[in-house]
N, C-alpha and C positions, 0 to 999 in steps of 0.2 A: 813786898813779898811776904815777909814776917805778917801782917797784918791779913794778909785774908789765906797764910797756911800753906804757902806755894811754896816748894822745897825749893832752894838755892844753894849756890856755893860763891861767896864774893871772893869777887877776885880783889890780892892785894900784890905790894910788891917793897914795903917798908914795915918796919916795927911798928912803927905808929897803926898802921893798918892792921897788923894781928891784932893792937889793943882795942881797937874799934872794933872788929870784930869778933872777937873774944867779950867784949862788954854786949855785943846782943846774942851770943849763948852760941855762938856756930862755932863748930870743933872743927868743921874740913873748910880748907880756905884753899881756893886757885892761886897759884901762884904764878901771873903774868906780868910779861916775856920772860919766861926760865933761864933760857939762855942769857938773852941781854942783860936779864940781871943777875948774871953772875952765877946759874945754874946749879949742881947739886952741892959746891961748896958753899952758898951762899943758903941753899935749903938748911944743910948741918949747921950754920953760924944761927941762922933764925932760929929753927929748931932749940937748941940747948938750953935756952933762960923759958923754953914753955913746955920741955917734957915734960911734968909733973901735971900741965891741965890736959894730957890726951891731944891735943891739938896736930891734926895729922894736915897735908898737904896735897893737891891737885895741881903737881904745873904741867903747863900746856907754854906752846911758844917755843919754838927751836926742838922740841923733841921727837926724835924720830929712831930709824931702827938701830942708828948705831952708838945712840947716848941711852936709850928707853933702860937695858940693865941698869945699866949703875944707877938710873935714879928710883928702880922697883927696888933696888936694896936696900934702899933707908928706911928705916920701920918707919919712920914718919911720913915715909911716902903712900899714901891710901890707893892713888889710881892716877891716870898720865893720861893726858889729854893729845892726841894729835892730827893735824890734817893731810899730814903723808897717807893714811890708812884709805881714807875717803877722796882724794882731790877734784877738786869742781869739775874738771875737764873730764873728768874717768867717768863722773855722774852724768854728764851733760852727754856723752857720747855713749851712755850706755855699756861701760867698759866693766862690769860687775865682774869677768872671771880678774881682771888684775887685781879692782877690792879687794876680793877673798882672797887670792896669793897675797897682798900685803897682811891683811886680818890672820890669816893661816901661820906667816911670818912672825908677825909680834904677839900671838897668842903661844908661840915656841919660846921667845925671847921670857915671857912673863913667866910660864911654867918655869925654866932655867933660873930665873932670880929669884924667884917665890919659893925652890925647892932649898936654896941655899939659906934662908932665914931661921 
């Protein structure tokens, strides 16, 4: 991707991984399964030994409307990945007004943590 200029975000889920990706110049790194790995106390444990290089966070994986605050509160948190907002079956049947009611939902949840920073 690096190589012909396509934006990405790799995904990681160990230290080893932010130094791999931190050594090819990418400052926002996905952080997958969030949850499974240990979620936003496990973002603040990562976090700590790389505040100084900017190095912000994308997890996706278990997050949805009733964890989505608390992980927009970490300044290290950049943006939250989820497929509660979208789900295959709501696409596949056409169901666009539930979309927007969930989108409508978690665009509340974000203004509310985003106002508190």
């Amino acid at each position: 991707a690096q190589v012909i200029g396509l934006p990405f975000i790799p995904g990681i889920a160990t230290p080893s991984d932010i130094e791999l990706g931190l050594s090819l110049g990418c400052q926002l790194l996905k952080f997958f399964p969030a949850e499974a790995n240990g979620g936003v106390g496990m973002i603040e444990a990562l976090s700590a030994p790389y505040k100084h290089t900017g190095l912000r966070f994308m997890p996706t994986g278990g997050v949805n409307t009733t964890n989505l605050e608390t992980y927009l509160k970490l300044d290290t948190v950049a943006a939250v990945g989820g497929t509660w907002i979208a789900k295959k079956e709501d696409l596949a049947e056409g169901k666009w007004s539930d979309v927007r009611a969930r989108c409508k939902a978690a665009l509340e949840i974000v203004a509310k943590a985003r106002s508190g920073r």
